[in-house]
Residue frames relative to the residue before (quaternion, step in Angstrom):
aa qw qx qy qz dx dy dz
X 1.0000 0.0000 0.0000 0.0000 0.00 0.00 0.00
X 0.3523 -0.7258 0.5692 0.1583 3.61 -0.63 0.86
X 0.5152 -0.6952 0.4990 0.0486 3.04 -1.49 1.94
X 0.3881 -0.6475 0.6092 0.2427 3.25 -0.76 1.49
X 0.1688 -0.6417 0.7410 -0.1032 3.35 -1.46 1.01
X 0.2094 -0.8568 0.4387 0.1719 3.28 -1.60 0.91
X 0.1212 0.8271 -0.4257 0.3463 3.33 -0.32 0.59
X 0.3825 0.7618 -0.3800 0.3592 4.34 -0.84 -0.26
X 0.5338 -0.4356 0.5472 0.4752 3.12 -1.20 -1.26
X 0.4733 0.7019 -0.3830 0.3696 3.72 0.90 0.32
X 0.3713 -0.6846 0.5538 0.2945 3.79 -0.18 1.82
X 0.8580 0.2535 -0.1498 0.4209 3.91 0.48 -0.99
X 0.0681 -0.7926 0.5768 0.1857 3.37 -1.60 -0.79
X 0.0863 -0.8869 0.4533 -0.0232 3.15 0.08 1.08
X 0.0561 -0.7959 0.5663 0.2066 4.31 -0.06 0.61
X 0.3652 -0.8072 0.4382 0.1520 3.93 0.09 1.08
X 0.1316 -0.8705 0.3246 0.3457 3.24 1.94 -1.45
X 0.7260 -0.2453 0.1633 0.6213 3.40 0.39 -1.36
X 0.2988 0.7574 -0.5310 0.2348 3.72 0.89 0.05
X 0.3430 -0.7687 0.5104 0.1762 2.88 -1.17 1.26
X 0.8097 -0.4182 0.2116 0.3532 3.09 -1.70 0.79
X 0.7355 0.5046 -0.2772 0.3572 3.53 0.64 -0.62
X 0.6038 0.3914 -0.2079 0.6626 3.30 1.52 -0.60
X 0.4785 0.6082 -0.4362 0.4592 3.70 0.82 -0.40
X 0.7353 0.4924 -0.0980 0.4552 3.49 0.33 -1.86
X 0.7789 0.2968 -0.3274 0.4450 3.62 0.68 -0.36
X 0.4634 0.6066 -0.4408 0.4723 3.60 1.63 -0.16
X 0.6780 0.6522 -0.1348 0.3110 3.00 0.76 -1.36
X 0.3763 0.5950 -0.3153 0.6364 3.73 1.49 -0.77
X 0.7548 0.4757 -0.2767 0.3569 3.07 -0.46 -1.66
X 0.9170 0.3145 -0.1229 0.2124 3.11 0.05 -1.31
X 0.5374 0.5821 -0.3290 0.5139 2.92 1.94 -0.12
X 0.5011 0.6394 -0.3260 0.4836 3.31 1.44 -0.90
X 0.8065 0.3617 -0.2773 0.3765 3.30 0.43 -0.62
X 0.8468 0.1306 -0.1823 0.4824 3.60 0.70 0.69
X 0.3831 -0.8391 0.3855 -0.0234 3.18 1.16 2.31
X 0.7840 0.1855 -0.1002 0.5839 3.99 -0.63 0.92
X 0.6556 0.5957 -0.2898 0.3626 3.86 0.80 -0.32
X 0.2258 -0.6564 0.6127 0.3777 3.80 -0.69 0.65
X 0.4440 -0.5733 0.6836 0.0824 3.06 -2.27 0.72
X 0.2650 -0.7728 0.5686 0.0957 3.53 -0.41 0.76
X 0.0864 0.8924 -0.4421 0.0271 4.27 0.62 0.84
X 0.1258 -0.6997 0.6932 0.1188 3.58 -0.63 0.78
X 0.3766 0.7661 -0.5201 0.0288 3.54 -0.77 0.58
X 0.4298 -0.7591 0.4842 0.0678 3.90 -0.66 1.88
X 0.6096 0.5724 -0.4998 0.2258 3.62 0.81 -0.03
X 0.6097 -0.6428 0.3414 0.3139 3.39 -0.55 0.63
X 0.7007 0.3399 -0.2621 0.5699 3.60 1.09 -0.48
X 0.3449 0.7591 -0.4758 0.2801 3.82 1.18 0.73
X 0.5978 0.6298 -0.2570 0.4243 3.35 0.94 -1.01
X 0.7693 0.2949 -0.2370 0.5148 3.43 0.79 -0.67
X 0.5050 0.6969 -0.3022 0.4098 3.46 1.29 -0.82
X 0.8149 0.4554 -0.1076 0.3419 3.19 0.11 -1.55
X 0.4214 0.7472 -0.1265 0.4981 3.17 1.63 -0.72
X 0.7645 0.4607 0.0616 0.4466 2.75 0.41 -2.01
X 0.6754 0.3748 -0.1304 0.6216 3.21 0.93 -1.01
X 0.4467 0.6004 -0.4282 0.5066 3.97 0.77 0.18
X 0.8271 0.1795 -0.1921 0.4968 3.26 0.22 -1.60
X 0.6741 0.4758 -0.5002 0.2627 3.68 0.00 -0.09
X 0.7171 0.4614 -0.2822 0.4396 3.41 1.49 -0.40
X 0.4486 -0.6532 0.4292 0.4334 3.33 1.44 0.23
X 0.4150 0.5839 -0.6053 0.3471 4.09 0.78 0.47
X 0.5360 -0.6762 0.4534 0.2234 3.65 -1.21 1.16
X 0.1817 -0.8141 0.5023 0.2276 4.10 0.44 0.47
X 0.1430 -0.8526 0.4591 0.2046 3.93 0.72 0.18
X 0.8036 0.0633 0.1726 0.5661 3.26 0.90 -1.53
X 0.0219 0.6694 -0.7424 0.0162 3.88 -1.31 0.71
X 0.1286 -0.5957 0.7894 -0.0736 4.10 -1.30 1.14
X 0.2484 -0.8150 0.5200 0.0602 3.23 0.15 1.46
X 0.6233 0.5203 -0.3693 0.4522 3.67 1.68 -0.87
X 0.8048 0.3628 -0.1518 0.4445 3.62 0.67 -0.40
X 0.3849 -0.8265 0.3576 0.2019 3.12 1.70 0.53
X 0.2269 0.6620 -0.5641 0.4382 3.80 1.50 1.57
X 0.0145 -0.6891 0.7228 0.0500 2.27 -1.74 0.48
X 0.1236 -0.8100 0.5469 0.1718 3.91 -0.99 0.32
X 0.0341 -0.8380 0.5405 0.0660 3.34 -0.35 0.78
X 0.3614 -0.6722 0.6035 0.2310 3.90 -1.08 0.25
X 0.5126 -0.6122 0.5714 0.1895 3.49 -0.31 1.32
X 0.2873 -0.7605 0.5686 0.1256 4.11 -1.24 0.36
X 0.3541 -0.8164 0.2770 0.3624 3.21 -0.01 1.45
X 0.6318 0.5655 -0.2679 0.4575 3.79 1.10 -1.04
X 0.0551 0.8371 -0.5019 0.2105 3.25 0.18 1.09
C-alpha cells in the first residue's frame, strides 16, 4: 500500500491516523477554519471516513477536491467565508 506523503498543492497536511469520525470532524472544523481558501492535505484510516468526510464537505460548503481511497488522502479546499 503506498505511503501517503506530504507535499502537492496542499497549504497543509494533516495525518488524522485512526481518529474517529467524531473527533475527526471536530478537529477538522478547526483546522480548516483556520486557513480560509487553502487546500488541506488529510490522511484519515477510520473506516467510516470515506463516507464521512464527504459528507461533511458538502454540508459545510468545504470544496472536497480529491480522495486516493488507497492511501486514505484526502484534499479538501478550506471555505473562504468562514
Amino acid at each position: 500500500m503506498p505511503t501517503p506523503t506530504p507535499g502537492g498543492d496542499a497549504a497543509d497536511f494533516w495525518d488524522a491516523g485512526h481518529m474517529g469520525c467524531g473527533e475527526l470532524i471536530l478537529k477538522l472544523r478547526k483546522h480548516l477554519r483556520s486557513m480560509p481558501g487553502q487546500v488541506l492535505q488529510l490522511v484519515a484510516r477510520d473506516a467510516g471516513a470515506a463516507a464521512d468526510i464527504p459528507a461533511y464537505c458538502r454540508m459545510t460548503r468545504n470544496e472536497l477536491l480529491r480522495h486516493e481511497p488507497e492511501t486514505h488522502t484526502f484534499w479538501i479546499r478550506s471555505r473562504l467565508d468562514w
